[in-house]
GUFIBA-515919 format. One record per residue: x, y, z of N, C-alpha, C in turn; residue in one letter. Coordinates in steps of 0.001 Angstrom, whole numbers, padded with zeros to 6 digits, always signed. Layout:
<votors>
XYZXYZXYZA/...
</votors>
This chain:
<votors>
+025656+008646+048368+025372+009205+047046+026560+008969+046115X/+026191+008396+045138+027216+007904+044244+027742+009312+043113X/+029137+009616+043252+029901+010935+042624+029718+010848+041103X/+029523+011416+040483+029340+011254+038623+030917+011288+038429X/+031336+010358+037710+032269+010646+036892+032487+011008+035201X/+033127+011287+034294+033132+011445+032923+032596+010510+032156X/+032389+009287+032995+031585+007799+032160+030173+007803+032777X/+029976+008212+033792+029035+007507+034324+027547+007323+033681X/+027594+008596+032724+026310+009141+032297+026166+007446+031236X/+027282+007839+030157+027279+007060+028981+027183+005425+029904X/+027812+005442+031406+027831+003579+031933+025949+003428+032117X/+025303+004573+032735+023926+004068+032829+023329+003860+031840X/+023178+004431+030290+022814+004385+029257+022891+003031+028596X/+024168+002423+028800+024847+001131+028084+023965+000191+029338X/+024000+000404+030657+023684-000827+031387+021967-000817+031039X/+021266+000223+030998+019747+000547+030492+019404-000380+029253X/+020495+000123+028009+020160-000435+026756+020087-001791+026503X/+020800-002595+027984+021063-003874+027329+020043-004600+027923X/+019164-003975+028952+017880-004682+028985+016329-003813+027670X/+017040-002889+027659+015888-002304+026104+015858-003119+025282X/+016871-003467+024843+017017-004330+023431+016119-005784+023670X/+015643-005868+025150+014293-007169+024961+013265-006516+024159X/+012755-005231+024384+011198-004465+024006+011519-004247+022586X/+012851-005055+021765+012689-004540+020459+011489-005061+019552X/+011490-006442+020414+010256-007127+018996+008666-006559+019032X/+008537-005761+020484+007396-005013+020656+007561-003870+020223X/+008527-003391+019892+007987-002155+019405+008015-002125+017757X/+008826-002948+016876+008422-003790+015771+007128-004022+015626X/+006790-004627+016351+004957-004636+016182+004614-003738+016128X/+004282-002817+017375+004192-001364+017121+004381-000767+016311X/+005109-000940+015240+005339-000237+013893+004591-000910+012621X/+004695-001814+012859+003406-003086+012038+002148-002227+012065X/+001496-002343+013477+000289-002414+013492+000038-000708+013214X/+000944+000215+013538+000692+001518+013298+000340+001902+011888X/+001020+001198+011086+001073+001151+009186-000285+000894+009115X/-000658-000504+009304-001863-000647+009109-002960+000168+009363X/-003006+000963+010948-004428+001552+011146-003855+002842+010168X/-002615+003618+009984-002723+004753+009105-002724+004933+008034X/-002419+003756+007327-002728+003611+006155-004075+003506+005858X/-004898+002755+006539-006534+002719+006428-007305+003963+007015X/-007009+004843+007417-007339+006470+007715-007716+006389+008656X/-006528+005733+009352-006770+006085+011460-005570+007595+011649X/-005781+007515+012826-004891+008352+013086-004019+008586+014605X/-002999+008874+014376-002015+008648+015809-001873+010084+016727X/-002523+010196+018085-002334+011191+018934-001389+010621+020027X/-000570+011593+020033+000705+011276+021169+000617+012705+022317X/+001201+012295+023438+001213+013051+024116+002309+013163+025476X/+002669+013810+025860+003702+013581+026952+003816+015359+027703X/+004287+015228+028747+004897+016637+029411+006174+016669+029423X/+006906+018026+029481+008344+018571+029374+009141+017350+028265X/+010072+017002+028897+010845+016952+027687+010002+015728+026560X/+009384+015065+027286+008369+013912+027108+007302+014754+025871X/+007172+015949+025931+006256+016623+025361+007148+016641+023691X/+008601+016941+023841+009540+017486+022986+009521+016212+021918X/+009563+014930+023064+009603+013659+021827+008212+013433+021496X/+007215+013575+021885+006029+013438+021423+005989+014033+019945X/+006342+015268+019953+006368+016226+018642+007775+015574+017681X/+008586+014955+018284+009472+014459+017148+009082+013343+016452X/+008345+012749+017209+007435+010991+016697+006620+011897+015264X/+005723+012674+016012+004524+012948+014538+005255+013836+013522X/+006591+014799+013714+007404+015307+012347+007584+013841+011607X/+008189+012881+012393+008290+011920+011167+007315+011119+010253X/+006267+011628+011107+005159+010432+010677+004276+011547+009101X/+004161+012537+009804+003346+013502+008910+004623+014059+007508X/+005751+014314+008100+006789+014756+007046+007270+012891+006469X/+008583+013031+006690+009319+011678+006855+010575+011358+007657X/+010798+010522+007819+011764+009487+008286+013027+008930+007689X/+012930+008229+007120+014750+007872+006161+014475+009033+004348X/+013443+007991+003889+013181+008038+002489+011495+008800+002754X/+011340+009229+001012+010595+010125+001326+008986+008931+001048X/+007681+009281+001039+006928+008634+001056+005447+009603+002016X/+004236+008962+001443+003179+009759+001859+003193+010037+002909X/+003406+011453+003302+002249+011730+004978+000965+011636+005446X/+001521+010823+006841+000353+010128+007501-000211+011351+008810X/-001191+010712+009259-001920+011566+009964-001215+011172+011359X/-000882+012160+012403+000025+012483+013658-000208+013952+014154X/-000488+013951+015754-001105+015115+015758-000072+015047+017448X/+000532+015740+017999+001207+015954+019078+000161+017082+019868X/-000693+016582+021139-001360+017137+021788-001060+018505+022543X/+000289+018728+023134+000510+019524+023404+000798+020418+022533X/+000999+020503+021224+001554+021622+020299+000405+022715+020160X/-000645+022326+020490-001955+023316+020716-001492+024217+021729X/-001109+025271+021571-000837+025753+023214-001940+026893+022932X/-002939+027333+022511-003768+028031+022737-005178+027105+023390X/-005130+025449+022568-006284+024425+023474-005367+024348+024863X/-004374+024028+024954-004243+023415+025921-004050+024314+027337X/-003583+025638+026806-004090+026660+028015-005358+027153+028295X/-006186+026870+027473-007608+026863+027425-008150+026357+028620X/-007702+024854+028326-008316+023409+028343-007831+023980+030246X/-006522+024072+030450-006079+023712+031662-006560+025194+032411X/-006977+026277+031912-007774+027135+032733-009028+027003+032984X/-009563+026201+032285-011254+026375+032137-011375+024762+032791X/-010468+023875+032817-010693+022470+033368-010072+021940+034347X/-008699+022296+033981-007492+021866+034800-006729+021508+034142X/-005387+021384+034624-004240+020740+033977-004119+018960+034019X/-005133+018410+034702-005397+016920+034465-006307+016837+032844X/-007045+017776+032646-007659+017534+031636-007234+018166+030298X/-005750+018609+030135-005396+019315+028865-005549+018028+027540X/-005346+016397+028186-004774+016289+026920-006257+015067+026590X/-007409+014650+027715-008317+014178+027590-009246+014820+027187X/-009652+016115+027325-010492+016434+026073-009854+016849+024592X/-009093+016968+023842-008533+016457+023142-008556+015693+022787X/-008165+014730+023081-008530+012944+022573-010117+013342+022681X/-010748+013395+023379-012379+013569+022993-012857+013822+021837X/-012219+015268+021653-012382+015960+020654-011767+015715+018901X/-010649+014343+018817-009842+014253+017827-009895+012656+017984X/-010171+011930+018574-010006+010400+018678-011294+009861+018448X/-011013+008689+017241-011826+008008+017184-011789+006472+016844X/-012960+005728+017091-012424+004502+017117-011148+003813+015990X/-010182+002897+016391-008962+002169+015534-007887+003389+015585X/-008008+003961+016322-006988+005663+016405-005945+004604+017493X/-005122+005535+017528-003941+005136+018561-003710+006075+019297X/-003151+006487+020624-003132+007553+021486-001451+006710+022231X/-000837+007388+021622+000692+007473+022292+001278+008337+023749X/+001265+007733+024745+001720+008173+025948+003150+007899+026315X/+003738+009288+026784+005827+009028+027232+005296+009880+028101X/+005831+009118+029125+006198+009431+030643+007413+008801+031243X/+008332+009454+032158+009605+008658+032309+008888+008537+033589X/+007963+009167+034457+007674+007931+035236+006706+007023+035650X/+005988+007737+034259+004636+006887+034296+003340+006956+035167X/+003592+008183+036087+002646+008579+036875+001676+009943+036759X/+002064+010607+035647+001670+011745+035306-000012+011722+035103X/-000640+012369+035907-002159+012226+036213-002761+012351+034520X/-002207+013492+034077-003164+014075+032925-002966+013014+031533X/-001876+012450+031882-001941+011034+030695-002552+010255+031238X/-002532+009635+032377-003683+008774+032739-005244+008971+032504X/-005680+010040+033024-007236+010500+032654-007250+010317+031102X/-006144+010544+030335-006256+010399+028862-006598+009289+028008X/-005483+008045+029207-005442+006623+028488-007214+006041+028699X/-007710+006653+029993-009237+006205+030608-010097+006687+029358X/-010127+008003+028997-010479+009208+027578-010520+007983+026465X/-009282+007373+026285-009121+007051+024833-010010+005450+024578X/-009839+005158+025921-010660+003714+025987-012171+003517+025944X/-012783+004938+026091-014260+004765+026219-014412+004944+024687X/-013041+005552+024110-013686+005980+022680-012997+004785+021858X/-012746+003600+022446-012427+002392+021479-011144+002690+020570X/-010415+003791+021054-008833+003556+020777-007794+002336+021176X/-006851+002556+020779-005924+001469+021517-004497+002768+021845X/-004204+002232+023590-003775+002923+024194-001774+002455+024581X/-000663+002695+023679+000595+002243+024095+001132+003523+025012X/+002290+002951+025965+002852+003876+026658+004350+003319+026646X/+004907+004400+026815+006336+004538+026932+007208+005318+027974X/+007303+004108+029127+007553+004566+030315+008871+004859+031115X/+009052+004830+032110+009932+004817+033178+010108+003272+033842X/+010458+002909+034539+010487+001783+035636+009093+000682+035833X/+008742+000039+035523+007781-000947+036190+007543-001473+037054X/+006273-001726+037759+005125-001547+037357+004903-000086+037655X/+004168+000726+037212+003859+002293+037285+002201+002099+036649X/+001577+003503+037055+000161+003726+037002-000363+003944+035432X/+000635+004202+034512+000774+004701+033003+000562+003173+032360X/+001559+002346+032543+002369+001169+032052+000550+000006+032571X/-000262+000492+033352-001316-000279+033863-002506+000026+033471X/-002287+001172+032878-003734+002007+032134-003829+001552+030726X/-002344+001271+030124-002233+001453+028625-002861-000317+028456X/-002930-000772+026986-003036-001827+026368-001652-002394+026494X/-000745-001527+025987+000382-002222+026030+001829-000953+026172X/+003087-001292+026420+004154-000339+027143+005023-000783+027010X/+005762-000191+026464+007821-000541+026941+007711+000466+028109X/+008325-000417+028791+008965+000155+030221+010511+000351+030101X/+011167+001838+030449+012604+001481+030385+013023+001125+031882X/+013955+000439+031808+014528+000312+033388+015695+000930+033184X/+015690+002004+034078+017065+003359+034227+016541+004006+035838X/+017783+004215+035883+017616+005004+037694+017517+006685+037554X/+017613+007396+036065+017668+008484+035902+016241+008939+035007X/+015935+009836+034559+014798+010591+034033+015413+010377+032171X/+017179+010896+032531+017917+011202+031643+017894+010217+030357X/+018375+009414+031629+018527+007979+030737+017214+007310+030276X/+015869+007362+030868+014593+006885+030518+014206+007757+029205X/+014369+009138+029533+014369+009578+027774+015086+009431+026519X/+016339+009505+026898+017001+008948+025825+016924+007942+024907X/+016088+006917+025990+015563+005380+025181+014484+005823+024945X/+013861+006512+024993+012426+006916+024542+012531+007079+023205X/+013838+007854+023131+013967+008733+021781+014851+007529+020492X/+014920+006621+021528+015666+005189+020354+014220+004310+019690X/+013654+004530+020765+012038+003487+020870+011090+004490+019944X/+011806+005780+019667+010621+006580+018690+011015+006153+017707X/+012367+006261+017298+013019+005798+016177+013131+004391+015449X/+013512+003587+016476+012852+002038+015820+011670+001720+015641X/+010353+003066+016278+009147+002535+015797+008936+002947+014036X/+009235+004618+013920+009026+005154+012901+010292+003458+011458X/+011332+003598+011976+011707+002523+010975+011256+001356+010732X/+010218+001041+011864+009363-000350+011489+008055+000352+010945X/+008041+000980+010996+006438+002054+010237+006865+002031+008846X/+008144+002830+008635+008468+002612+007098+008376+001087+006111X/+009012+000752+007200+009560-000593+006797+008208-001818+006071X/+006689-001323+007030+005357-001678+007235+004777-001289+005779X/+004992-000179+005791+004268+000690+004112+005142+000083+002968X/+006416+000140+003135+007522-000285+002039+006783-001632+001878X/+006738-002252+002380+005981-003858+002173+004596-003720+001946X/+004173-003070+002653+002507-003250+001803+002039-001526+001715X/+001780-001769+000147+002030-000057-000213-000007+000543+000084X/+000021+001279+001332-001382+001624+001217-001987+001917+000221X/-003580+001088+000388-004539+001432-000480-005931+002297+000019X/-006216+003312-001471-006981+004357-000574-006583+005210+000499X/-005447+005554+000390-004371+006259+001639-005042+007875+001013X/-005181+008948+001522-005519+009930+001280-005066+010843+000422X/-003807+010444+000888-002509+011194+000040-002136+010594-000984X/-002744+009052-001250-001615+008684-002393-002208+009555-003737X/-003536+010281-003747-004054+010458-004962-003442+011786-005435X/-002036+012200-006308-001733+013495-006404-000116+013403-005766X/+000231+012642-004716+001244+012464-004140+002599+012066-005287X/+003353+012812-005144+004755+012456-006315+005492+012005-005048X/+006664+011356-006169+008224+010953-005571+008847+011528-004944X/+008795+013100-005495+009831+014172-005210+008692+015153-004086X/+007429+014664-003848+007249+014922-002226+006424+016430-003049X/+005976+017000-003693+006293+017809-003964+004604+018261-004577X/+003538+017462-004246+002436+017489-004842+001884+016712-003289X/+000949+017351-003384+000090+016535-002079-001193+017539-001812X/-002646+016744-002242-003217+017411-002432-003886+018625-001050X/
</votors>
């Protein structure tokens, strides 16, 4: 068993990142193609457990509030933040089914359904990614290690490669962030039309109907 020292945390992070930085041009896309379906009145459900749950809910603050600069809020809905459905859901169904009926109930076709798992095996996102596919979503995940059961369900996945949980979230939380700045970056270039919000929406954020 290898002893932690005062670096070690920050040495796995740096040796992790320098194979992340391949999944940058995918998740660039990922931010492309996200502009597009939300700007045309799709909408993005994310979902994850424990801390996975925590970045799920930091992805849709940026998407629904903002990100660098200010600009319309888009539609983002973090599955677990229901905690009256989802204790519902997991007494009356199970805890495999908190976050697939949900997507049932809120997904519809050209929607996106966002899955973080650091290890990619978590049953109740899987039954979800199966959920989101009958309903003609498109399914990304954001994983742990490859190949995993998450990373094989989805359409498409950054996989991090890290030997820790620690370190697989942390890049999670870089991979939320370079998506939301290629999301901006997506609208800044092509300014939605018919966006819901633009009708009433000011500069100063401050009108929204």
């Amino acid at each position: 068993m290898r002893l932690a020292t005062d670096t070690t945390h920050c040495d796995d992070l740096m040796k992790a990142l320098t194979s992340f930085r391949e999944d940058s041009p995918r998740i660039q896309r990922w931010g492309g193609a996200l502009a597009t379906r939300l700007a045309g009145g799709a909408r993005l459900l994310v979902a994850g457990n424990g801390g996975s749950a925590a970045q799920a809910q930091h992805l849709t603050a940026e998407l629904v509030g903002r990100y660098r600069t200010d600009r319309p809020p888009f539609s983002a809905l973090s599955l677990h933040a229901d905690t009256s459905s989802t204790t519902a859901i997991a007494n009356d169904y199970g805890v495999r089914e908190i976050f697939a009926r949900q997507v049932c109930a809120h997904g519809r076709p050209r929607d996106v359904l966002m899955l973080l798992s650091t290890s990619g095996a978590s049953a109740n996102l899987h039954v979800a990614a199966t959920e989101a596919h009958r309903l003609d979503m498109t399914v990304w995940a954001l994983t742990g290690p490859e190949p995993n059961p998450l990373q094989a369900a989805a359409d498409d996945a950054v996989c991090v490669e890290a030997g820790s949980a620690a370190t697989v979230q942390e890049l999670h939380l870089v991979a939320v962030h370079m998506l939301c700045e290629a999301f901006d970056l997506a609208i800044e270039r092509r300014p939605p039309r018919g966006h819901p919000a633009r009708q009433g929406w000011a500069v100063s954020g401050e009108e929204c109907p």
